[in-house]
C-alpha positions, 0 to 999 in steps of 0.5 A: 500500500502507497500513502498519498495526498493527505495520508503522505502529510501524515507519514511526515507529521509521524516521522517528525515524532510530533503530535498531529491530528492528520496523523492521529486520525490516521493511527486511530483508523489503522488500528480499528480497521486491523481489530475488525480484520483479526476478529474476522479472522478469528471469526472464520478460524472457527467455521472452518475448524468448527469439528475441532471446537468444542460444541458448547463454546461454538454456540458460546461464540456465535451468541456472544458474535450476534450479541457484539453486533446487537451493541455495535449498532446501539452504540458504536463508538463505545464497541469500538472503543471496546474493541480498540483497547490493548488487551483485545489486541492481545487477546486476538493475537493469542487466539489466532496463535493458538493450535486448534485444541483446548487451548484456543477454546479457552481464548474463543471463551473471551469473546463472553466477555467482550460481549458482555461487557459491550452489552453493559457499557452501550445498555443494550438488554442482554442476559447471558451466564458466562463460565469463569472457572477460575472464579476472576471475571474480568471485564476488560477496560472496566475492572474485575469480579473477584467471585468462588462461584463457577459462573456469573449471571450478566443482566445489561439495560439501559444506564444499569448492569447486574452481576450474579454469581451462579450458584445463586450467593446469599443476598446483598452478593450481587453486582450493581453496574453503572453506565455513563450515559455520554462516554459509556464508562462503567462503575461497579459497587458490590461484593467482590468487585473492584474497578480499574484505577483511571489515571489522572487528566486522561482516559487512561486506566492502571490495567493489573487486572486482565489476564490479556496485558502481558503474554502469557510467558511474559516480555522481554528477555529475561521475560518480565512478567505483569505485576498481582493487582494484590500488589501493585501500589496505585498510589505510587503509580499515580503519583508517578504518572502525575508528576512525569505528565507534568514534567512533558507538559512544561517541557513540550505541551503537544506531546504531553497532550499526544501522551494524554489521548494516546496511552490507554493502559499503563501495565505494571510490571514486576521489578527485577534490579535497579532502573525501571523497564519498558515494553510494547507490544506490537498488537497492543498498541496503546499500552505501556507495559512498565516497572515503576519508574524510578522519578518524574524524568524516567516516566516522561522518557518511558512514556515517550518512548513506548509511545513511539513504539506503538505508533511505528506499529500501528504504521507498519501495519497499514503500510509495510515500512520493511520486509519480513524474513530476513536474516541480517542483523545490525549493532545499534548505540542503545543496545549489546545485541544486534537487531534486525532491521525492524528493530533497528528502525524501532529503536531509532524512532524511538530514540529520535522521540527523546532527542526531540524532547531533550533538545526540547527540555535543554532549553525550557523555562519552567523546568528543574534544573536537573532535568535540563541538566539530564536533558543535555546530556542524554541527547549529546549521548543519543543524538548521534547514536540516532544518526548511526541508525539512520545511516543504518535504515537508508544503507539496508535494501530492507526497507521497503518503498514507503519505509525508505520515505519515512526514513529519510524524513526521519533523517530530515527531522534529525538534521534540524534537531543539531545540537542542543542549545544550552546543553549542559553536558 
């Protein structure tokens, strides 16, 4: 695929790693249309393997199938909401990975929810008994009931939805649910249940609770695996993610509010030594999977750069930047490894996010002096190190067409940065 017209100039707002709304719209409509083309995948996955299901999931799925179309017709913008969050882009990437066998009928079992959970948040009547054999029913973007039974009864209408564990509980065990009549947000009050904590000043959630956040053998290497919710400190969080958001908007107001709209789950994950880790994962895009970090500073860098990871994901899918399966690999300044080119483009763009917002932060009024401080001397250290990369991007016959285009805008971007004016290391 080829961007043309307006989509070029979006290509180009992108490659500058600055916060447009061209480009944002862009983004967004990539990523909704990939979600309905990998739930349609899944969708004829089980038809064409329908004498391996299980039969009482395929009948399962088909009704939770026509009970999301009942909700999408109702209230579409809060089904795509539903269907855009990162946690259903990682619960489609299992699903579509997992052999046909009890396995993927475990995954099909989601679809339950995220019907449910549409039916609840648009107050389209419904009611349906779902299985959660590990007593945890999880309402994806919305929170979690904690319950011993084996089965939760699900009632949806118009502004109110009902929780019931089955067996029937003893009275008062039951679930009140709460619909936002304008945005669609639920709010929970009963036993068991706890909602997820929304991060201040955005639509962003504290997500410790889906068991779709992290991969299942974890991130990374080592793998990082998600933080318990029974751990996780929401009061350090958020402090963490008030005070880094308020550091990026003295330094560069844009990409504070780009953080603000586009980041719609920060994952906890568990620490393991000294310095926070960050992670992306490519079918989850909005999704910031990250230890704590250490201050104010480490957050804004953690969110900026992740960010950009998610963006060149999103990019890549609704216009390929470099070819798959090619062997070579390349040595980068930020990391011991060799990469393949797809990483190396990553870690580039990236990077070249915090050259931009170090450059940014050098010079600001307004900000702590350790952070210009910090601020100069990490882009005297990265700054070239991005260069290297680039000249890596533009030299590799990986790319494709449009992916070479990015490239050099990249680059373009890169040279206007220079050096940092008032850089104190």
């Amino acid at each position: 695929m080829s961007l043309a017209g307006p989509h070029a100039a979006a290509l180009g707002e992108l490659a500058r790693t600055r916060a447009e709304a061209g480009s944002a719209s862009l983004l967004h409509a990539a990523l909704h249309a990939r979600r309905l083309l990998l739930l349609k995948a899944l969708l004829v996955r089980v038809q064409r393997h329908r004498e391996a299901v299980d039969d009482a999931v395929f009948h399962r799925f088909g009704a939770a199938w026509h009970l999301l179309e009942r909700a999408e017709r109702r209230r579409p913008d809060v089904v795509r909401d539903l269907l855009d969050y990162p946690t259903t882009g990682g619960w489609l990437a299992a699903a579509l990975a997992e052999p046909v066998g009890p396995g993927l009928d475990r995954h099909l079992a989601r679809l339950d929810v995220l019907a449910a959970t549409a039916a609840l948040r648009s107050g389209c009547p419904a009611h349906l008994t779902v299985d959660v054999p590990d007593g945890l029913l999880v309402l994806p973007g919305v929170g979690r009931l904690s319950t011993g039974a084996p089965r939760v009864r699900i009632r949806s209408g118009a502004g109110t939805g009902r929780l019931r564990p089955e067996p029937s509980g003893p009275a008062g065990s039951e679930v009140l649910l709460r619909t936002d009549p304008a945005t669609g947000a639920l709010t929970g009050h009963g036993p068991g249940w706890t909602g997820l904590h929304v991060l201040s000043g955005s639509a962003a959630r504290l997500d410790d609770m889906d068991p779709y956040r992290v991969p299942a053998g974890g991130i990374g290497l080592p793998p990082r695996r998600a933080e318990d919710h029974g751990v996780t400190d929401r009061a350090a969080w958020s402090a963490r993610w008030e005070s880094g958001l308020d550091l990026l908007h003295r330094t560069d107001p844009a990409r504070a509010g780009e953080v603000r709209r586009a980041v719609r789950a920060i994952v906890p994950l568990v620490a393991r030594g000294p310095g926070s880790f960050g992670a992306t994962m490519s079918a989850a895009p909005g999704a910031v999977l990250t230890s704590l970090p250490s201050g104010a500073e480490d957050m804004a860098e953690t969110l900026v750069h992740e960010l950009h990871h998610s963006k060149l994901a999103t990019l890549h899918e609704l216009v390929p930047l470099y070819g798959a399966g090619r062997a070579a690999v390349h040595r980068v300044g930020w990391r011991a490894d060799p990469r393949p080119i797809s990483g190396v483009l990553h870690g580039t763009y990236a990077h070249l996010a915090l050259t931009d917002l170090w450059r940014r932060a050098a010079v600001a009024e307004g900000v702590p002096a350790a952070w210009r401080a910090r601020a100069g001397q990490q882009f005297d250290r990265i700054h070239d190190q991005v260069g290297e990369g680039l000249a890596i991007l533009l030299e590799s016959d990986e790319l494709t067409t449009e992916g070479r285009k990015f490239a050099h805008q990249m680059r373009r971007h890169h040279a206007s940065l220079e050096a940092a004016p008032g850089a104190t290391g």
